[in-house]
C-alpha positions in Angstrom: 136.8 98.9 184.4 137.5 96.8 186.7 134.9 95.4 189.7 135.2 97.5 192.7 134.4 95.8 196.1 134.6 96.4 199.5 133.6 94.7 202.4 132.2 95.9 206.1 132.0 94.0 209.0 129.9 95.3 212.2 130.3 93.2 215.2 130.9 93.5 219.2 134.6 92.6 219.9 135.9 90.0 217.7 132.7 87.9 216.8 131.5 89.5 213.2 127.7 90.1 213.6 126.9 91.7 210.0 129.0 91.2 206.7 128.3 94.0 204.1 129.4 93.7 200.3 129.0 96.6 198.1 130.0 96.3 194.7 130.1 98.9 192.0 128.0 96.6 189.5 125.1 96.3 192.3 125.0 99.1 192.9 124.4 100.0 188.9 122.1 97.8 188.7 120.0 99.0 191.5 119.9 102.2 190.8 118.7 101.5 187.0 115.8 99.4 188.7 114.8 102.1 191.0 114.9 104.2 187.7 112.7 102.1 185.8 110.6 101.7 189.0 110.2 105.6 189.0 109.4 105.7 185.3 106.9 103.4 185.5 105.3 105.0 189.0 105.7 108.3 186.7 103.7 106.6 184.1 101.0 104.4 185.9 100.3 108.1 187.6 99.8 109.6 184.3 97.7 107.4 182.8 95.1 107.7 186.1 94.8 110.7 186.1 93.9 111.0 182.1 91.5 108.5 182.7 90.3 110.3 185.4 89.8 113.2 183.2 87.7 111.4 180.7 85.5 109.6 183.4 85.0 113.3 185.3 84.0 114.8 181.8 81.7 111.6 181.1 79.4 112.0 184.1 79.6 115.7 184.2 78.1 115.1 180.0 75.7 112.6 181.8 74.3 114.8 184.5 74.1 117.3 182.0 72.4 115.6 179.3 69.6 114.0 182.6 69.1 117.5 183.7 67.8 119.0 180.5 66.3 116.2 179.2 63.7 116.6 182.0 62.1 119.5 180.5 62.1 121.2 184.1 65.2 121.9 186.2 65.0 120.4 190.0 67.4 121.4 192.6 68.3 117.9 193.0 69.7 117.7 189.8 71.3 121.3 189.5 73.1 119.7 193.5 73.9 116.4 191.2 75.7 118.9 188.3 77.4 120.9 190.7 78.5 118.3 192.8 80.7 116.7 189.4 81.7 119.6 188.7 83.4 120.3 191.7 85.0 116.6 191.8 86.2 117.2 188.3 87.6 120.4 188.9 89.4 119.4 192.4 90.8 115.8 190.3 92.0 118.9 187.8 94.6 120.0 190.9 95.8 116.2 191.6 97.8 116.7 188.2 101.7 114.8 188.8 104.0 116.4 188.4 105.5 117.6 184.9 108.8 116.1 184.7 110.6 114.4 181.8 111.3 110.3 182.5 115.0 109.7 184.0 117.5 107.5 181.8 119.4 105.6 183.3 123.0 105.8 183.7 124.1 103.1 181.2 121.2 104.1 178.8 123.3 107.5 178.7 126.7 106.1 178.5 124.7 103.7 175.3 123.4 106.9 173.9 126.4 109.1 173.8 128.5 106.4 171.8 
């Protein structure tokens, strides 16, 4: 395949103001960066969230374990309790979105040889 290439000029009369190269190989490799970029975004999302889940169920454990440990229940502490369990539950709905990573297009071409 050979390298595709065109070239756009923008100006006012004859004086050139803007010279635009697009090339077929550029544009490849842009598009597998902004793939990779999305991966990782997909990723880096993930991963917060788990930990997110983990630090919730920590403190939620914690209040817990402060609340009965007392011996007497105080409405301070049943407010402290709730109050995790309602962050913990509303971090529950940020979930991302369940997609699959994208490949990208040259990873596909690699894979179906």
């Amino acid at each position: 395949m050979g390298n595709l290439s065109k070239t756009l000029t923008i100006g006012l009369d004859s004086a050139p103001v803007i010279n635009i190269r697009i090339s077929r190989r550029s544009t490849t490799v842009t598009t597998k960066l902004s793939i990779e970029h999305e991966n990782f975004v997909f990723a880096l999302q993930r991963g917060i969230w788990l930990l997110g889940i983990a630090a919730w169920t920590f403190g939620i454990i914690d209040r817990s374990t402060a609340t009965l440990m007392d011996g007497s229940l105080s409405a301070v502490d049943m407010i402290q309790l709730f109050t995790a369990a309602f962050f913990f539950v509303c971090w529950l709905f940020l979930k991302p979105p369940r997609r699959s990573p994208r490949i990208a297009p040259s990873e596909v071409q690699k894979a179906s040889l």
